[in-house]
C-alpha positions in Angstrom: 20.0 -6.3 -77.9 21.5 -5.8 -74.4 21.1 -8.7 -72.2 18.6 -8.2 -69.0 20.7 -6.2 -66.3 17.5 -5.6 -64.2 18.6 -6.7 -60.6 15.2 -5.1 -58.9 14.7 -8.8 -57.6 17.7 -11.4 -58.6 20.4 -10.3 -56.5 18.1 -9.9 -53.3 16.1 -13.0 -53.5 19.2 -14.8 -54.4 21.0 -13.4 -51.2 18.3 -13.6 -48.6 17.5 -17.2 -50.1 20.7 -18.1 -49.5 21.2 -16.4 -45.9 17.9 -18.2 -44.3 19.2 -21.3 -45.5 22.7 -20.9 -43.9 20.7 -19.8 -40.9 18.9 -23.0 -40.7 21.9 -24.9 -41.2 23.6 -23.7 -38.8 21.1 -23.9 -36.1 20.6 -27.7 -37.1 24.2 -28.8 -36.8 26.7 -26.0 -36.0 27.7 -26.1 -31.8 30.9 -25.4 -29.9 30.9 -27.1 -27.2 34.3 -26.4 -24.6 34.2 -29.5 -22.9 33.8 -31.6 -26.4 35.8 -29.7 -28.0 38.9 -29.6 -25.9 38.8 -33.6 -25.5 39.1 -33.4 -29.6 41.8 -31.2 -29.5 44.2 -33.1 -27.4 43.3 -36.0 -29.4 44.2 -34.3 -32.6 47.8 -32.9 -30.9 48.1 -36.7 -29.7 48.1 -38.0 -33.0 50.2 -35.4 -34.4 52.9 -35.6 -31.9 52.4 -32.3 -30.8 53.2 -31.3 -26.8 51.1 -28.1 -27.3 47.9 -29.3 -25.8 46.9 -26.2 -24.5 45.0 -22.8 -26.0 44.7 -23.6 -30.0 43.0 -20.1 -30.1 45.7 -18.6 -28.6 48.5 -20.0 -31.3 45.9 -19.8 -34.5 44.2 -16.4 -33.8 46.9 -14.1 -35.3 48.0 -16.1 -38.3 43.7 -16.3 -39.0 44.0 -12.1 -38.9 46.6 -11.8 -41.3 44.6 -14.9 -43.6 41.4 -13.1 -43.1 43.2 -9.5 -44.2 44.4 -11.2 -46.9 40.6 -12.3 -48.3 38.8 -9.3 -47.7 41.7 -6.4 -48.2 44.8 -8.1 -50.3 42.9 -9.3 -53.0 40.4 -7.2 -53.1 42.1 -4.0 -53.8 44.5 -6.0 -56.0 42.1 -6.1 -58.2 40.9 -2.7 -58.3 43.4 -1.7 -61.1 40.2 -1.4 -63.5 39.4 2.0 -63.7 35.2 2.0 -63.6 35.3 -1.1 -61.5 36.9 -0.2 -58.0 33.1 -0.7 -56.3 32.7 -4.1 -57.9 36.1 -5.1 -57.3 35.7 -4.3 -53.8 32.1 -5.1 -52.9 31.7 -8.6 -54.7 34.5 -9.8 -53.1 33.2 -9.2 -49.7 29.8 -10.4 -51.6 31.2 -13.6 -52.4 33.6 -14.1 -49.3 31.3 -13.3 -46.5 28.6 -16.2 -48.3 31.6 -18.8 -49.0 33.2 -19.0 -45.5 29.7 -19.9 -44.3 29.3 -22.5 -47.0 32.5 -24.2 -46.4 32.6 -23.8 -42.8 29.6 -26.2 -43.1 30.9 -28.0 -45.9 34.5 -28.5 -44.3 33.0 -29.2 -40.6 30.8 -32.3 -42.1 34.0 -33.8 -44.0 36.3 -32.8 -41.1 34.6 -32.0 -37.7 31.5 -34.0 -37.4 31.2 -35.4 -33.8 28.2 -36.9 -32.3 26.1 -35.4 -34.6 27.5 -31.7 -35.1 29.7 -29.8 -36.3 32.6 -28.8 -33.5 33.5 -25.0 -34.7 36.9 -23.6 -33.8 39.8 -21.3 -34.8 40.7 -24.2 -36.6 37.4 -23.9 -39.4 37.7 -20.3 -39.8 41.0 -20.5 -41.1 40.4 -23.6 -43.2 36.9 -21.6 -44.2 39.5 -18.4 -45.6 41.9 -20.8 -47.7 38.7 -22.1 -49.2 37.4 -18.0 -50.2 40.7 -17.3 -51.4 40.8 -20.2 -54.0 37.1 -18.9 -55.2 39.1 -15.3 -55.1 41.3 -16.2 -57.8 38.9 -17.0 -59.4 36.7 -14.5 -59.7 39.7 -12.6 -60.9 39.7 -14.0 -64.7 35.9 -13.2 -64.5 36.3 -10.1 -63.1 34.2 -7.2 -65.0 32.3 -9.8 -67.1 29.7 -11.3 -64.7 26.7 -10.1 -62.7 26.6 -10.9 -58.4 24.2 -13.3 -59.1 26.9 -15.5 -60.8 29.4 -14.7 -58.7 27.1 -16.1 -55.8 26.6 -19.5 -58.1 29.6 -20.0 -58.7 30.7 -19.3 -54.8 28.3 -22.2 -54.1 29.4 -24.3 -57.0 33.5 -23.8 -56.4 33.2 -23.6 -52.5 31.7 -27.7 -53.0 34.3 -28.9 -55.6 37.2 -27.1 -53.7 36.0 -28.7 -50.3 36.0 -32.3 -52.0 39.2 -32.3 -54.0 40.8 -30.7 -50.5 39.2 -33.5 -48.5 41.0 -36.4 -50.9 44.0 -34.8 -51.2 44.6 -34.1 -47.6 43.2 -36.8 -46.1 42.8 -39.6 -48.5 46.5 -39.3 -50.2 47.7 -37.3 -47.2 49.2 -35.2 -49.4 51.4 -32.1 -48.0 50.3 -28.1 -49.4 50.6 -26.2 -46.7 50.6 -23.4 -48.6 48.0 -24.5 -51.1 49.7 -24.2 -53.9 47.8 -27.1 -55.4 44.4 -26.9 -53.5 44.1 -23.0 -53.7 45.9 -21.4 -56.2 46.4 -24.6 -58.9 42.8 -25.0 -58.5 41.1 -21.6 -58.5 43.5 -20.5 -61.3 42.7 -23.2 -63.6 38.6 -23.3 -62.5 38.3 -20.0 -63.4 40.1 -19.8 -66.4 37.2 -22.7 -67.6 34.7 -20.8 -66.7 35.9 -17.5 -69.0 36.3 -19.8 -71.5 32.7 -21.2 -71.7 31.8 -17.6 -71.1 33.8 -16.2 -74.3 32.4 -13.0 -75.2 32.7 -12.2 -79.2 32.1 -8.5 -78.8 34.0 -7.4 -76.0 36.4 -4.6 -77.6 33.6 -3.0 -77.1 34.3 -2.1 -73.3 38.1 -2.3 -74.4 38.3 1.2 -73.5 36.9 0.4 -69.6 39.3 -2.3 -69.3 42.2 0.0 -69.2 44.0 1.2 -66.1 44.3 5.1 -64.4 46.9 6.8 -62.1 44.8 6.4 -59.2 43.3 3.0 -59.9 46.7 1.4 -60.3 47.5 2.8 -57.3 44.3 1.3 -55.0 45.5 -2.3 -56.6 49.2 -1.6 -55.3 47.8 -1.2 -51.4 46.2 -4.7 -52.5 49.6 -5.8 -53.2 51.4 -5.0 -50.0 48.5 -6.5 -48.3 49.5 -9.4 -49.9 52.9 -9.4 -49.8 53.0 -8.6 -46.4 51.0 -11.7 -44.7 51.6 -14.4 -47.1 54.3 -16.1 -44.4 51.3 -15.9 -42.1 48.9 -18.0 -45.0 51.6 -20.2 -45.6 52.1 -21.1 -42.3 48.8 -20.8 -40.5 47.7 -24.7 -40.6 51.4 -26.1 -40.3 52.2 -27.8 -37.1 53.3 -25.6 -34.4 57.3 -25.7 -33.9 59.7 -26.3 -36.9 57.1 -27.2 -39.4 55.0 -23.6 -38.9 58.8 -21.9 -38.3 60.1 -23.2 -41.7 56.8 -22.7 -43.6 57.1 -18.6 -42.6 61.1 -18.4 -43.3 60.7 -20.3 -46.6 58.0 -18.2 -47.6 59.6 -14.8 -47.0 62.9 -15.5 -49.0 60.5 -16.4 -51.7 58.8 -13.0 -52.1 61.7 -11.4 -51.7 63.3 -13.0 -55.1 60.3 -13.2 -56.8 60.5 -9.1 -56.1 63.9 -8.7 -57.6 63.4 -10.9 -60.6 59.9 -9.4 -61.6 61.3 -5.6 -61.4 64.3 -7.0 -63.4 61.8 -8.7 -66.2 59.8 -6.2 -66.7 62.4 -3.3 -67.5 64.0 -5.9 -69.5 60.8 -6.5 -71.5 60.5 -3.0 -72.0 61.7 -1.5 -75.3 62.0 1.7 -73.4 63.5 0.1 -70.3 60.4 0.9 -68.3 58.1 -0.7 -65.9 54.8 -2.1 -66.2 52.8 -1.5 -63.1 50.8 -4.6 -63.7 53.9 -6.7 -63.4 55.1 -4.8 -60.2 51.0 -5.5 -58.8 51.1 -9.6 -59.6 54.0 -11.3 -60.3 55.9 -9.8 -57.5 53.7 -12.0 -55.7 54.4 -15.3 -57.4 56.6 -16.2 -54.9 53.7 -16.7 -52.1 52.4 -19.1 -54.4 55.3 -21.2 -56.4 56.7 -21.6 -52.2 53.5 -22.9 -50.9 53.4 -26.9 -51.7 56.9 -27.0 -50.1 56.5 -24.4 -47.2 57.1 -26.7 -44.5 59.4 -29.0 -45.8 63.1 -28.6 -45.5 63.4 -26.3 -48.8 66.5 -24.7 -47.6 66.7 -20.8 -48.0 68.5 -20.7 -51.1 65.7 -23.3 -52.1 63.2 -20.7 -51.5 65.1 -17.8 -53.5 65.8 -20.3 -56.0 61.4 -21.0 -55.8 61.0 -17.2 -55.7 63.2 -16.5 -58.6 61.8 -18.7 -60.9 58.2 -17.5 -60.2 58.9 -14.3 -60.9 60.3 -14.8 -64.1 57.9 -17.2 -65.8 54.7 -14.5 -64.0 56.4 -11.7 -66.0 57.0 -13.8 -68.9 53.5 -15.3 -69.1 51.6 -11.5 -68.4 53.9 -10.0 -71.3 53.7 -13.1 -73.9 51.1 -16.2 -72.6 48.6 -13.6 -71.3 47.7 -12.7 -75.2 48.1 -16.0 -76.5 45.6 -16.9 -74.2 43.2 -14.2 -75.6 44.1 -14.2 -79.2 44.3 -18.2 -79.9 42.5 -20.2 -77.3 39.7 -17.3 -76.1 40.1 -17.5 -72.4 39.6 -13.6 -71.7 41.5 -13.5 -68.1 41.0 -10.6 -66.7 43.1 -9.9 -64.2 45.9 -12.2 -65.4 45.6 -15.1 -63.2 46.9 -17.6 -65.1 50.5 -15.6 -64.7 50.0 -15.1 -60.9 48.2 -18.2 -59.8 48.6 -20.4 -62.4 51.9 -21.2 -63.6 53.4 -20.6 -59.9 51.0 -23.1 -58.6 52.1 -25.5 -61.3 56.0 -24.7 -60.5 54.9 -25.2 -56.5 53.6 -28.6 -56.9 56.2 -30.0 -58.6 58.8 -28.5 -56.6 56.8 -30.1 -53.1 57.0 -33.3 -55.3 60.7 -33.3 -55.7 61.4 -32.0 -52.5 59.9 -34.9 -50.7 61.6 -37.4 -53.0 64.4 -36.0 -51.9 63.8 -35.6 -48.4 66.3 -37.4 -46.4 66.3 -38.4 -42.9 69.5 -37.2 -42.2 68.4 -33.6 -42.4 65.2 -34.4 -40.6 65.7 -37.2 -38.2 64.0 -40.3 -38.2 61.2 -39.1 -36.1 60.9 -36.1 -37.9 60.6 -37.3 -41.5 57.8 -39.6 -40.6 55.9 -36.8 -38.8 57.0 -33.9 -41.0 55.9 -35.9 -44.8 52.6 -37.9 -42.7 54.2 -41.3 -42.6 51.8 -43.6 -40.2 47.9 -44.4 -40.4 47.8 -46.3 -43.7 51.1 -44.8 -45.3 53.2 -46.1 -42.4 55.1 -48.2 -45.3 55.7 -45.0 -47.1 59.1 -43.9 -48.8 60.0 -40.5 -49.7 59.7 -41.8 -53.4 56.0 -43.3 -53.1 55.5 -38.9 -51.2 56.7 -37.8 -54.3 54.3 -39.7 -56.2 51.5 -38.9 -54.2 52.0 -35.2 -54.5 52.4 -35.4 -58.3 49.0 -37.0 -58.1 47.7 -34.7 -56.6 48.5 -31.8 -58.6 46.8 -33.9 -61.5 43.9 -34.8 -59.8 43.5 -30.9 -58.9 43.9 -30.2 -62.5 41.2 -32.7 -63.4 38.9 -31.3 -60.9 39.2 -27.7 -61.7 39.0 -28.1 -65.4 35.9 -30.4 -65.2 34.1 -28.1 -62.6 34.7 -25.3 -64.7 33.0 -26.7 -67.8 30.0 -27.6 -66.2 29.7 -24.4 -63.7 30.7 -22.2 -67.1 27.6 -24.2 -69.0 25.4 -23.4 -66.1 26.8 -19.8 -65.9 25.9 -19.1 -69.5 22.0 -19.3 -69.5 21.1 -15.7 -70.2 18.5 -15.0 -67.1 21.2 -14.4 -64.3 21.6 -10.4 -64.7 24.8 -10.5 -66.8 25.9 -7.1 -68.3 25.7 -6.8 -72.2 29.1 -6.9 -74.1 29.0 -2.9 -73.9 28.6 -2.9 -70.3 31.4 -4.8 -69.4 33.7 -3.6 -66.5 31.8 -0.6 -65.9 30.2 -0.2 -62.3 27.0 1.7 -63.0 25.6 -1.3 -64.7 24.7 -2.5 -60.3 26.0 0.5 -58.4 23.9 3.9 -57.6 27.0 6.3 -58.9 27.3 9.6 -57.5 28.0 13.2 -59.7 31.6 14.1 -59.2 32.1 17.6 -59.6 35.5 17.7 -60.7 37.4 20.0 -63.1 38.3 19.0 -66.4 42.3 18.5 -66.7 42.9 19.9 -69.9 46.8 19.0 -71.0 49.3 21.9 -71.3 50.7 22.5 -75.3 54.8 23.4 -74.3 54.1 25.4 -77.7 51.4 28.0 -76.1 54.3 28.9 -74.1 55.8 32.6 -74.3 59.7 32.8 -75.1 62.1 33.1 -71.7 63.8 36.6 -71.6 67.3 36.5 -73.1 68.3 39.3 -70.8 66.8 39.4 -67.3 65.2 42.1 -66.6 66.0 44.5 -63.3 63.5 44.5 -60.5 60.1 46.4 -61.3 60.0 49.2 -59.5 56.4 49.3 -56.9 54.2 51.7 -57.5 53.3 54.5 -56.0 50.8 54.8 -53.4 47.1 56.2 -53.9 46.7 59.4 -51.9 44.1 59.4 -49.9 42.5 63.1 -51.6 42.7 61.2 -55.0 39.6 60.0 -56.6 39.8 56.0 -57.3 40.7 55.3 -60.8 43.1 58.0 -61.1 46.1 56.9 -62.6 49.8 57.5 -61.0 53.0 57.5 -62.7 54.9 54.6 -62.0 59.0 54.8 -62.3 60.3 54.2 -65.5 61.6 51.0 -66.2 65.5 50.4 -66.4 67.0 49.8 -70.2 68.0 46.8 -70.7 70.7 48.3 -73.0 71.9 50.1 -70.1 73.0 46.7 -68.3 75.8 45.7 -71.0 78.9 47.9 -70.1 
């Protein structure tokens, strides 16, 4: 028997429940207050050794366009490649975005920006509120097709909590450096959402098999999602990183990363190919593995051939994990990811964290300065006694402890996920957006292939110009027939 797919009263109880009680939260502790404010910026630029004391809006506002573009355009569309699913794709992940930056700009401004009793908003939240969506993002890619809004607004609330705690202890607590999130957002939402698809295994999903399928036109939507993507990802790497060479470097470092991890992917996907050809699914997600393998290490003093080195290596192991891990996945272990992002997310996360941890091991201050090492890796408040070495180890903690935390959260979230009253969509259903969207009649032709063997013969001999016929006179009755010029002979054209 189908599972219940009534949303009559679910999905807007559950949404206007949740509003009111952001509205109330906000009204309780949410201010901005200039005066306040400003006195707690030049504190912050104090302590960071920063001379820019002046307009934070001013310096944060464009990189927070290009984040926020990347939320609510990049991955959507990306992951509009299914082709009865564009409207879902689209819609619940504005859904889920626009209730998770309000749930972590609360979350976020008690850990972070609590003064005198409230919480100071600035440029500052909004963009810290975005990395936070974009983690849950990935996520909701490997459930993509398989869950009803309801869900998808559960597990907003349940990821947007975890994600704002394991942030909060790696950046603060072990000071660890991701400017990129490669650890917080990608590692993280990768590895929670795969947890959660794996609790919800579904036995009898060939049966939507043939929904879960690509078109022409879908494949192209997801592509715009990709350029959206591949376009800003300097600007997400670099929004948070200190202003000067720190932001500079995080931008530079990044772009020479998607640029290999372009190459390479193209190059391991014809390769892959029996027929030589490529797979647009490669060309949509691992191009992109760049962004993500880069992050961790941004700021740090990678070295360009670092980041094409970074780049490169992400785009190989995406390809090679959407061609080969992707089914292993499916076939051995039942994690049913969806949109593959375990290849995109996953693995490059993995590859940045470790690659921030060797690079600070091997940070030198030679390259940086003296001054610039300790402000660049963090080194005063408690890890004043710090070494490059004892960075190192702190960032390889904290891609474990993100590992813990994702996998852990998932289980529990994917237990909660799995009672059988929140809306979900029967096995048979799957990927298909009638199941919660009014769908319109298209009145549309049916393209019927053409058979090469319907076709007539070509001529051997071209034939001479036809010869127009001859006009109707006006005194003869319509219908009459005139005589038209005999045609030519075609044996009379060989001499």
């Amino acid at each position: 028997m189908a599972r219940n797919t009534n949303l009559r009263w679910k999905l807007p109880l559950t949404c206007l429940f949740l509003q009111v009680t952001m509205i109330v939260l906000f009204g309780v502790f949410v201010r901005y207050d200039p005066e306040a404010h400003a006195q707690w910026w030049v504190e912050k630029k104090r302590r960071n050794f920063s001379s820019d004391l002046e307009n934070e809006f001013y310096y944060r506002y464009p990189s927070f366009q290009d984040v926020h573009t990347m939320v609510f355009v990049g991955f959507g569309f990306l992951m509009t490649f299914l082709q009865r699913y564009g409207f879902s794709a689209v819609g619940f992940n504005l859904l889920l975005a626009a209730f998770g930056i309000q749930w972590a700009l609360l979350l976020q401004g008690w850990l972070h920006h609590f003064e005198g009793g409230y919480i100071l908003l600035g440029i500052e939240n909004l963009i810290n509120a975005d990395f936070c969506v974009a983690s849950v993002c990935v996520a909701f890619g490997a459930v993509l097709g398989k869950v009803s809004p309801v869900q998808l607004l559960i597990m907003t609330f349940f990821q947007v909590t975890l994600f704002t705690v394991n942030e909060f202890i790696l950046l603060n607590l072990l000071e660890v450096k991701d400017a990129g999130g490669s650890m917080t957002i990608h590692t993280f939402g990768a590895y929670f959402g795969l947890t959660v698809t794996w609790i919800l295994y579904r036995r009898n999903l060939e049966q939507s098999k043939r929904r879960q399928s690509s078109a022409y036109h879908s494949d192209l939507f997801s592509m715009i999602g990709t350029l959206f993507l591949w376009i800003f990802w300097p600007s997400f790497n670099s929004a948070m990183s200190y202003h000067g060479d720190a932001q500079h470097r995080a931008a530079l470092n990044t772009y020479c990363s998607l640029a290999a991890s372009v190459l390479t992917s193209v190059a391991m996907s014809s390769a892959l190919n029996k027929k030589g050809k490529l797979d647009m699914v490669h060309i949509q997600n691992a191009t992109l593995a760049g962004g993500v393998g880069v992050g961790t290490a941004a700021e740090m003093m990678l070295m360009p051939y670092g980041s094409l080195i970074v780049g490169f290596m992400c785009g190989f192991f995406s390809t090679l994990g959407f061609v080969y891990i992707m089914p292993f996945l499916e076939s051995r272990l039942r994690i049913q990811d969806t949109c593959g992002i375990h290849n995109l997310h996953g693995i490059p996360g993995i590859i940045g964290g470790i690659v921030g941890a060797v690079t600070a091991v091997y940070a030198k201050p030679d390259i940086y300065g003296d001054p610039g090492i300790v402000h660049s890796l963090d080194f005063h408040h408690f890890k004043a006694w710090s070494t490059t070495k004892t960075q190192g180890e702190f960032q390889a903690y904290g891609l474990l402890l993100t590992l813990a935390m994702a996998f852990g959260g998932g289980i529990i979230l994917g237990l909660i996920l799995r009672l059988p009253f929140w809306g979900q969509a029967a096995d048979d259903n799957c990927f298909e957006d009638a199941v919660y969207w009014e769908m319109h009649e298209e009145k549309s032709t049916v393209y019927i292939p053409e058979d090469p063997t319907l076709k007539p013969p070509a001529p051997s001999v071209p034939l001479s110009p036809s010869v127009p016929a001859a006009p109707l006179s006006s005194s003869e009755p319509l219908g009459h027939s005139v005589p038209l010029a005999p045609l030519v002979s075609s044996a009379s054209l060989i001499p």
